[in-house]
N, C-alpha and C positions, 0 to 999 in steps of 0.2 A: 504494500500500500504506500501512495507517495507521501510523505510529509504536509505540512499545510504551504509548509515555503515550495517547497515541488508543485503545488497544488495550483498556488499564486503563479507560478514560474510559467507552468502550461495554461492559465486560465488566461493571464495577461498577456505573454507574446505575440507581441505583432497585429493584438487584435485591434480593431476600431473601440476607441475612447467613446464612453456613455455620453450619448446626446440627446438632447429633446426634438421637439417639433419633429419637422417631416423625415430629419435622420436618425432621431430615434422609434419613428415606425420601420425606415428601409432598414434597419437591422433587428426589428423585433421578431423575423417570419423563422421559419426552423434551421437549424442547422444543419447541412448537407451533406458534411466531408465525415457523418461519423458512419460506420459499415452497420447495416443493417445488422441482427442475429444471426448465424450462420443455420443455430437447429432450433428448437425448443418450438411448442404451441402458441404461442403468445402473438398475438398482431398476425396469425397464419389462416389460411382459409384452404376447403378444397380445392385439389388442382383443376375439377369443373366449372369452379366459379373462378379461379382465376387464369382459366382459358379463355374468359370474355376482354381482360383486359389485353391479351397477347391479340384476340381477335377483333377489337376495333382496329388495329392496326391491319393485321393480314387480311379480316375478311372486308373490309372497307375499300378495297383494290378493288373490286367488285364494279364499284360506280365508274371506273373509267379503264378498266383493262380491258374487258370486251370490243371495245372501241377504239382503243391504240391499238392490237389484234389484228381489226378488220382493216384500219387505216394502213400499218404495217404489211398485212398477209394478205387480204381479199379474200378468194374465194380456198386457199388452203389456211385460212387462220385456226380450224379445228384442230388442222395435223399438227403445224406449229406450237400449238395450244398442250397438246398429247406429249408434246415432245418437252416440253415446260413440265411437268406434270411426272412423267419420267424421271425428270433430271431433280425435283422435286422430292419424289418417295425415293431414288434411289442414289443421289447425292446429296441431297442437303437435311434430308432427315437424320440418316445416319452418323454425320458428320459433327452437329448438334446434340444427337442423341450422347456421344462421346465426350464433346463439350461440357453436356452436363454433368459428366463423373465428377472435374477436373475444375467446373466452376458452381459448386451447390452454394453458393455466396453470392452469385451473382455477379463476379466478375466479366464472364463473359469471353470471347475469344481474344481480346484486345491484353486483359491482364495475364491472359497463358503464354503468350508471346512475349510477354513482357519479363515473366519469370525465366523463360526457354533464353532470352537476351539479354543477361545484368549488363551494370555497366551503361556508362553512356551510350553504346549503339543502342542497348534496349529502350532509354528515355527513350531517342531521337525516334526509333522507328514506331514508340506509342505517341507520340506525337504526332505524325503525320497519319495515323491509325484513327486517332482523334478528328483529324480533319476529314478524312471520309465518312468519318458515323457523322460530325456536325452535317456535313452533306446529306448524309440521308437523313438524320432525324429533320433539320432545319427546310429540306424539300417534301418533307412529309408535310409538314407542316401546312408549308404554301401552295403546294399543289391540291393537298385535302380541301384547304380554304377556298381556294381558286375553284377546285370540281363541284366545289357544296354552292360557291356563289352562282354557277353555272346549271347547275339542278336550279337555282333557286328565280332564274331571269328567267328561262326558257319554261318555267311554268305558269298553262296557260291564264292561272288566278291570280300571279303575282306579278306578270308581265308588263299591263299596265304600268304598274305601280313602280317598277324597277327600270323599267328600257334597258341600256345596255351597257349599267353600271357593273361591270362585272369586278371592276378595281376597286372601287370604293365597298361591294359589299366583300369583296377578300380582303380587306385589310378590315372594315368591320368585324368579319367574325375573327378574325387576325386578335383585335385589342380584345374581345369579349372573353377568347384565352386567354389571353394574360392577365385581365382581370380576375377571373375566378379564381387563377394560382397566387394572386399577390395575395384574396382572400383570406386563400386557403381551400388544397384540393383535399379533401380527408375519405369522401365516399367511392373512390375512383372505382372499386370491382363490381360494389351493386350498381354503378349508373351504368357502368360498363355492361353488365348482365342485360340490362334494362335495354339498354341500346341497340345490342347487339343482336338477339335473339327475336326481334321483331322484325328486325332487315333480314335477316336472314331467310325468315318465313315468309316476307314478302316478295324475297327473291326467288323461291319457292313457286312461291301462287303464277308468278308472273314467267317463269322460263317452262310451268306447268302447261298453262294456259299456251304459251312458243310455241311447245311440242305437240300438244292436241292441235295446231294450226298447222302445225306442218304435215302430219298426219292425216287430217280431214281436206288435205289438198293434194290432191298429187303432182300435180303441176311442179312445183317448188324441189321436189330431191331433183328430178331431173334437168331442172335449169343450175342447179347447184356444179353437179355433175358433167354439165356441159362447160362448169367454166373451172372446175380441176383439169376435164380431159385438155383442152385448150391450152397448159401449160406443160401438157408432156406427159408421159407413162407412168409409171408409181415408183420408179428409182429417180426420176426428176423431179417428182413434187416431193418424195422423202427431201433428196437435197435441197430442194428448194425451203422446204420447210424448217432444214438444220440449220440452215442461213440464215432465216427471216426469226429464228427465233432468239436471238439475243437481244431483240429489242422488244420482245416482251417479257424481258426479265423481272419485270415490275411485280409482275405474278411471284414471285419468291420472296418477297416482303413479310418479314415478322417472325425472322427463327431467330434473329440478334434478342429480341424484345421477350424473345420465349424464354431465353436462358439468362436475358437480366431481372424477369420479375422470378428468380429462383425462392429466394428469402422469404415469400409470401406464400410461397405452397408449405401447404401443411406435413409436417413428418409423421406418418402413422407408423413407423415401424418401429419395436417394443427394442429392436436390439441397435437403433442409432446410435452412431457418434459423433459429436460435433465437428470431428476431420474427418469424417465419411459418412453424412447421414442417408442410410440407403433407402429410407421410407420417400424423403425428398427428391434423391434423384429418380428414383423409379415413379413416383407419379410426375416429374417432370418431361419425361419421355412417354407418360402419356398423353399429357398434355400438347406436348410436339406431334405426335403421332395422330391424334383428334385434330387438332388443327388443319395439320395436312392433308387428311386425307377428305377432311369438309368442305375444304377449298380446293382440294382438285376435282372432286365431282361437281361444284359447283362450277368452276375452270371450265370441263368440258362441257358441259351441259350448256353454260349460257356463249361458251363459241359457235359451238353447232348451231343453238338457234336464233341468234343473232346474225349468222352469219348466208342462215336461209330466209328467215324475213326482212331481213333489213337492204333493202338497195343500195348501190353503189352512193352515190349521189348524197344520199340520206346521213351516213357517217363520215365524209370528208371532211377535213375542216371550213367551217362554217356551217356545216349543212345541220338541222333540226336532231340529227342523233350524234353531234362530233363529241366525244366526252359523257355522252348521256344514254349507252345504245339501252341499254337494258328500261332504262325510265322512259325512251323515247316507244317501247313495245308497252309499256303495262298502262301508259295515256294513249296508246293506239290500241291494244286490244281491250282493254278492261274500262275504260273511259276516263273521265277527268275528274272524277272523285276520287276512283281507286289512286288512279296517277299520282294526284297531289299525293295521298298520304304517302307513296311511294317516295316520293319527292324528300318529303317531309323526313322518314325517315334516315335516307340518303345522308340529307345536310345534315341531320345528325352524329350519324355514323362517323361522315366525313369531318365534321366538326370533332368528334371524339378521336378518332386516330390523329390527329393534332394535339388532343390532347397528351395521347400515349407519347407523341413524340417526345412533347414538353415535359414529360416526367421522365424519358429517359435518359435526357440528356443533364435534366437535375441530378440524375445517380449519375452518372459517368462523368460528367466533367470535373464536379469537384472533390470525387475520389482517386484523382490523378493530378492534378494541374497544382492545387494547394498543396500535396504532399511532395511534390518535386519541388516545392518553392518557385514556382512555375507560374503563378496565379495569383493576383493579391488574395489575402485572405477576407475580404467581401465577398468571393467568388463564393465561398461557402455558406450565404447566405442564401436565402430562397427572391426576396424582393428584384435586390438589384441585378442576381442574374435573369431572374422572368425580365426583366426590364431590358435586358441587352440583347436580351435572344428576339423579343419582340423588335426593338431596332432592327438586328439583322431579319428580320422575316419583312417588316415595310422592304427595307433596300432589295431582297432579294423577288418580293413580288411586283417592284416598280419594274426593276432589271427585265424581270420576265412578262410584264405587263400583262399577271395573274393568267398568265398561256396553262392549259391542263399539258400540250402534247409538246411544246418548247421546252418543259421540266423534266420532263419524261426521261430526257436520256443522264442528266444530272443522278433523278433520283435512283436509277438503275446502277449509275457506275457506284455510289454507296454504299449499296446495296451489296454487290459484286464482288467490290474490294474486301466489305467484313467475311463475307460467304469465304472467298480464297483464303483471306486470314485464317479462318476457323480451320479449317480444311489443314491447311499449312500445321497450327500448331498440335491439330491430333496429329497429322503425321507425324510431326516431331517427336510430342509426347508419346509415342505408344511405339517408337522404331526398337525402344529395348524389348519392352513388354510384346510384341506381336507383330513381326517382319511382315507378314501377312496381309493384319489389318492395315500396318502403317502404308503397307504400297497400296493398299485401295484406297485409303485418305490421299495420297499423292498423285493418283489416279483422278478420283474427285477435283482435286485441287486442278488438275489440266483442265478437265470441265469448266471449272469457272474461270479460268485463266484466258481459253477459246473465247468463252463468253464475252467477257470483259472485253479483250482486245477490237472484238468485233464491232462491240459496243461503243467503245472510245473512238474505233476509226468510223464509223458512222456517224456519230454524233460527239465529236472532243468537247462540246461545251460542258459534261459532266466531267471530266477528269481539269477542264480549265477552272470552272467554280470549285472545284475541291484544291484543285493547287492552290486557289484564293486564301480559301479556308487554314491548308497548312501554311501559307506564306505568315498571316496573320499570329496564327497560334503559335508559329516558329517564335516567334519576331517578338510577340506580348512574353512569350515564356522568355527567354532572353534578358527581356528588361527586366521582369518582375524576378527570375535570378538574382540577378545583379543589385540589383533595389534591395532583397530583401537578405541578400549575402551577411547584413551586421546583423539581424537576428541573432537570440540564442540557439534556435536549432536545436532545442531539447526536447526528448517525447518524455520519458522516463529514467531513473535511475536505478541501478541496480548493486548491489555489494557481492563478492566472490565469498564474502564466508560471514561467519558470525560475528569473529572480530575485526575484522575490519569494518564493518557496522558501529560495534560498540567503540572503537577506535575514532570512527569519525563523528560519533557524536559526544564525545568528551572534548574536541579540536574545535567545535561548530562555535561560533557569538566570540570574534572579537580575541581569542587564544592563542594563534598565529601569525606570522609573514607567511603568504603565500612569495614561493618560489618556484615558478615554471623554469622545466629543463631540459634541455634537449638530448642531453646525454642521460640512459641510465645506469651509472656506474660509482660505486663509493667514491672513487677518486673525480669525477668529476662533480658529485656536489660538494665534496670538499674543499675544490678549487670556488666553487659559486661563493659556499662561508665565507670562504676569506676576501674573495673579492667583496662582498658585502659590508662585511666587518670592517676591512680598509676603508671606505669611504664614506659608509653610516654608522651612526650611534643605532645600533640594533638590539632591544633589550624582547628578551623571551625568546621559546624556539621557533624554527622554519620549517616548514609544510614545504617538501620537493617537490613538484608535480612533473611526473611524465607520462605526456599522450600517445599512444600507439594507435594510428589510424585503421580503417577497413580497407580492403583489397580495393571494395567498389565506393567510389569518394563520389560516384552521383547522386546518392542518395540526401535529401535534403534534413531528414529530423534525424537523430542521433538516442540510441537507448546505450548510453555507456554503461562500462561495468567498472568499479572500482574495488581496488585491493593499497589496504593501508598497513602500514607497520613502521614501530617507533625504531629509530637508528641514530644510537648517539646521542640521546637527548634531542631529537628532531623527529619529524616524520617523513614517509617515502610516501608517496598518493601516488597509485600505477593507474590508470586510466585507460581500458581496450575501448573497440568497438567506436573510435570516433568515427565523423565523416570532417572534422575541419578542427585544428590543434586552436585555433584562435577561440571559437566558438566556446568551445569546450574548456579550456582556460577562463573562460568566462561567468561558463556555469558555476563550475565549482568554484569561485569566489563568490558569487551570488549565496550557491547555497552554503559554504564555510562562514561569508560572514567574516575575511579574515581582519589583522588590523593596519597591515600593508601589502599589497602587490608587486615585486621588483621584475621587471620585465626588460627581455635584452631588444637592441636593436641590432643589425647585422648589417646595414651601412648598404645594402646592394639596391640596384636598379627597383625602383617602386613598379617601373609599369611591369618587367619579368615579376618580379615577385606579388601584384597582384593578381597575373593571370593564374600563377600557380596557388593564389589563393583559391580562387574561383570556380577551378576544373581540379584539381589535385587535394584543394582542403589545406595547401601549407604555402607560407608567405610571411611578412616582415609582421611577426606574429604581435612584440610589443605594443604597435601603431593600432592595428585590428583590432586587440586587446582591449586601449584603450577606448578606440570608438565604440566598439557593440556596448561596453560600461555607459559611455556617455550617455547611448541613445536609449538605451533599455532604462536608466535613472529617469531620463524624461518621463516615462511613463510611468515612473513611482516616486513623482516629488514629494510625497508628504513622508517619505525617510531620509533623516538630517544626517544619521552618521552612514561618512561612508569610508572604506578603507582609500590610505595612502595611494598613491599610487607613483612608483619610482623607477625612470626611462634610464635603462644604463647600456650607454654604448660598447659592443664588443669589442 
C-alpha cells in the first residue's frame, strides 16, 4: 500500500490545479486512463446483451453497404458480397477469436503488438496503430452521421422540412453526440439493446417482403442473370468479384469493438483467473461468432435483393436509393408509414454506432497516449476529449462535405489496417505455441494485406487521412514528451525486503543529505564524503543514492524498487527499475524529505546530454534534478520547508 506522501505524489503529478467555473466542470467528467476490471461480476452483463453494443456498430453497416455493393459490383454484388462473408467467418473470426485469449482486458490487437514490440519501435508502431483506429473510429462517426442525415432528407415526411441540408443535419446529430457524453453516457448496453434489435427486425420485414417480390415475379432472376452472363462465364465473375471486393470491406466493421468491450462480459466460469479468465473469453467468442454470423446472413440476403429490385439508375450517386438501398425498398414496397419508421430507426442505429465509436476511442486513446507521456494529462479526462474529437468530426465532415461513398474508402483502410494488425500479432503470439495455427494467422494476414492494398490503390484518400491522423498524433506525442519530460514519472514504490522498508523509514522527515551517485562502489562514495566534507560544513549522515535504469527507457511512469542498508554510519539507497536517473532522484527526495541535496554537474554539451535525457533517461542529471524540484514545488506551495539544494561541479 502506498504511503499518504506516495499517495499525494501520484494524486498530484502533472494533474490540472482545482478550478471553478466552466474549468472546473471540463474536468469534473470520469477518469479515463484507469483499466477497467480484468475478471470479477461487478459492472458485467451477458455476453447477449453486450452483443448489442458491439452490434450498433457492425450491424449498423447495414444502412449503407448494400448500396456501396451495388455502386461498387452491379449486377455480381451478391458474389462479391459471399466472398466478404467468407473472408468474414473464415479470416476474421478466427483471428479475433484468438485475440480474445490474449486481450480478456480489452486491450485489443493494438496492445499485443505493442507487448510483441518493447522499446521505442513498439511506442512508434502503436502510434501510428493509433492513427488508423482514430481513422476508423473518427469515420464511423461521420459517415454514420452523414448516412443517418441522408435517411433522414430523402424521407418523404421530412423532406419538406429539411431540402438538402445534408451538412448541417450531420454535424447536428455530430454535437447531439457529444453532448450526451459531456453529460454523461452510463446506459450505453440497454439503449444499445433497445436500438438494435428493432432495426434488425425491420431489416427482416423488409428484405422478407424483397424476397416474396422477387419470387412472385419471374421476370427479375432472369434479367439479373442476363446481366452476370454479360460479364463473362463463372471463373470471370469469380475474378471479377475477388477484385471488386475490397471495397466493400466496410462489411467487416466491428470485430476491433468486439474485443475492446471485453471487461463488460460477464465471467461465469467457477474456475476463473484474473490472468486467464476462461468464462470471459469463451463467451466473448461467442459473442464474435453471433455477430458474424447475423451479419453475414443479413450480408447476403439484402445483396441478393437489392440487387434484383433495385435498378441501375436508382443506386448511383444521386439517385433516390444512393446510401439508402434497403430504406429506398421498404418506402417502395411496404409504403411511407412503414418506411418512415424504417427510417427512423436507421438514424438511430446510425446515430448509435457513433456513439460506439465515441466510447471507443474514450478507452483507447487515453490508455496509451497518457501512459507514454505522450498526451497531456487532460487527455484522461472525458469532457475535453469529447470536445476534441467532436472538432475533428466538424473538420472531417466539412472535408468530406458529409459524402456516405467519399468516406467509404477512409473508413475501410481502418478498418483493414487493425484486421492485419490482429492477424499479425496472433501470428506472432502463437509461432511458439502452434506453427500451425501461426501460418494460418499469417495466411489471414495476406488476406487482408491483398485487401488493403487494393483498397489504398483504389481509393488513397483512406491511407492519406490516416497518414493525417498519424502525422498529428506523431507530432502532439512528441511535444507532450518533451513538455512533460520534468514530471516525476512515478507510478509506485516498492522495497526488496523488510529492512530496507524499516531502514527507510527511520531516514524519512529531514534525517539526511541526500547524495546521488553515479558510481556504486565503497571507494567511490568515499571519494563523494570527502569531496563534500572539503567544501561544506556537513553535520549528520549521507543517504548515497544509486539508480540503475531499465533495458527499455520508453517507458514513461517508473515503479522502482529500492534496497537500503546502513554503511559506515551513512546509508547506501540502490534504486532498480528506473526509466530516467533524474526523475527518480527526485522522487526519493520528495518522499525522504531529506535536509540537503548535493548534486554533480559534468560540464558537457547540454543539447547531447538532453537528448540522452529524453530517449535514454540519463543527462546533466544535477540541472534536471533541480528543475523537476522547482516545478513539482509549484504545485505544493503551501510546504515552507524544503531541502538545500547544492550544485557541485565535477
Amino acid at each position: 500500500m502506498p504511503s499518504a506522501l506516495q499517495t499525494r505524489l501520484l494524486t498530484r503529478e502533472g494533474m490540472p490545479a482545482p478550478r471553478t467555473g466552466w474549468q472546473g466542470w471540463l474536468f469534473r467528467g470520469d477518469r479515463l486512463d484507469r483499466e477497467l476490471p480484468a475478471s470479477g461480476k461487478r459492472g458485467t452483463h451477458p455476453w447477449y446483451m453486450v452483443l448489442w453494443l458491439t452490434g450498433v456498430d457492425y450491424f449498423s453497416t447495414l444502412g449503407y453497404q448494400p448500396g456501396i455493393a451495388l455502386l461498387a459490383a452491379g449486377a455480381i454484388a451478391p458474389l462479391a458480397t459471399g466472398i466478404l462473408v467468407a473472408v468474414t467467418l473464415v479470416c476474421a473470426l478466427p483471428v479475433y477469436a484468438l485475440v480474445a485469449r490474449r486481450s480478456h482486458a480489452g486491450q485489443g490487437s493494438i496492445a499485443l503488438l505493442e507487448h510483441l514490440l518493447p522499446g521505442w519501435w513498439g511506442k512508434v508502431f502503436v502510434l501510428v496503430l493509433l492513427g488508423f483506429a482514430a481513422t476508423d473510429f473518427v469515420i464511423t462517426m461521420t459517415l454514420s452521421a452523414a448516412d443517418a442525415a441522408q435517411h433522414a432528407i430523402e424521407n418523404p415526411l421530412l423532406h419538406d422540412s429539411l431540402g438538402e441540408a445534408r451538412i448541417p443535419v450531420t454535424l447536428g446529430l455530430l454535437a447531439l453526440l457529444a453532448v450526451v457524453f459531456l453529460k454523461g453516457f452510463k446506459e450505453a448496453i440497454g439503449l444499445a439493446a433497445a436500438v438494435g434489435i428493432p432495426y434488425l427486425l425491420l431489416n427482416a420485414v423488409v428484405l422478407g417482403r424483397g424476397l416474396y417480390e422477387v419470387l412472385t415475379h419471374p421476370e427479375l432472376l432472369p434479367n439479373w442473370k442476363a446481366g452476370l452472363a454479360a460479364q463473362g462465364d463463372t471463373s470471370a465473375l469469380l475474378v471479377a468479384a475477388a477484385l471488386v471486393f475490397p471495397r466493400l470491406a466496410l462489411g467487416l466493421s466491428g470485430f476491433e469493438t468486439g474485443v475492446s468491450v471485453m471487461p463488460l462480459i460477464r465471467d461465469d466460469a467457477p474456475d476463473s483467473r484474473a490472468e486467464r479468465p476462461e468464462g470471459r473469453i469463451r463467451n466473448t467468442r461467442k459473442l464474435l461468432a453471433a455477430a458474424a454470423l447475423i451479419m453475414s446472413a443479413y450480408l447476403v440476403f439484402s445483396s441478393f435483393v437489392t440487387t434484383v429490385l433495385i435498378p441501375a439508375e436508382a443506386y448511383q450517386i444521386g439517385g433516390p436509393a444512393s446510401g439508402r438501398a434497403i430504406a429506398w425498398l421498404a418506402h417502395g414496397l411496404l409504403g411511407p408509414v412503414f418506411g418512415t419508421l424504417y427510417d427512423i430507426s436507421t438514424i438511430l442505429i446510425l446515430w448509435f454506432a457513433g456513439a460506439s465509436a465515441m466510447a471507443g476511442l474514450l478507452h483507447i486513446v487515453p490508455r496509451y497516449l497518457p501512459r507514454f507521456g505522450m498526451a497531456p494529462r487532460w487527455v484522461a479526462y472525458t469532457r475535453p476529449l469529447v470536445l476534441m474529437l467532436f472538432a475533428v468530426d466538424v473538420v472531417v465532415t466539412l472535408a468530406f462535405r458529409a459524402s456516405v461513398e467519399a468516406q467509404g474508402g477512409a473508413y475501410a483502410t481502418g478498418v483493414l489496417v487493425l484486421m492485419l494488425s490482429a492477424a499479425i500479432a496472433a501470428a506472432l503470439g502463437l509461432w511458439r505455441e502452434s506453427r500451425l495455427v501461426s501460418l494460418y494467422c499469417w495466411l489471414i494476414g495476406l488476406v487482408f494485406a491483398y485487401t488493403l492494398a487494393e483498397n489504398v490503390n483504389d481509393r488513397p484518400d483512406g491511407v492519406i487521412i490516416a497518414s493525417i491522423f498519424i502525422l498529428i498524433i506523431v507530432s502532439l506525442s512528441a511535444v507532450s514528451r518533451l513538455w512533460r519530460s520534468t514530471e516525476l514519472r512515478f507510478a509506485q514504490l516498492e522495497f526488496a525486503d523488510e529492512a530496507s522498508e524499516k531502514l527507510w523509514q527511520r531516514i524519512t522527515g529531514r534525517k539526511v543529505h541526500l547524495v546521488p551517485a553515479a558510481t556504486n562502489s565503497p571507494e567511490g562514495r568515499a571519494r563523494k564524503e570527502a569531496e563534500i566534507r572539503k567544501h561544506y560544513a556537513v553535520s549528520g549522515p549521507l543517504a548515497f543514492l544509486h539508480v540503475s535504469l531499465l533495458d527499455n527507457r520508453s517507458e514513461f511512469l517508473s515503479s522502482p524498487q529500492v534496497r537500503a542498508r546502513e554503511e559506515n554510519g551513512h546509508v547506501v539507497i540502490e534504486v532498480a527499475r528506473s526509466v530516467a536517473i533524474a526523475n527518480t532522484v527526485a522522487v526519493i527526495s520528495e518522499l525522504i524529505d531529506p535536509r540537503g541535496i548535493f548534486l554533480g554537474l559534468s560540464r558537457k554539451s547540454l543539447m547531447s546530454q538532453a537528448m540522452r535525457y529524453l530517449i535514454f533517461g540519463e543527462g546533466e542529471t544535477g540541472l534536471l534534478v533541480y528543475t523537476i524540484l522547482i516545478r513539482y514545488w509549484g504545485w505544493t506551495p503551501e510546504e515552507d520547508v524544503r531541502p538545500l539544494i547544492f550544485l557541485m561541479s565535477d
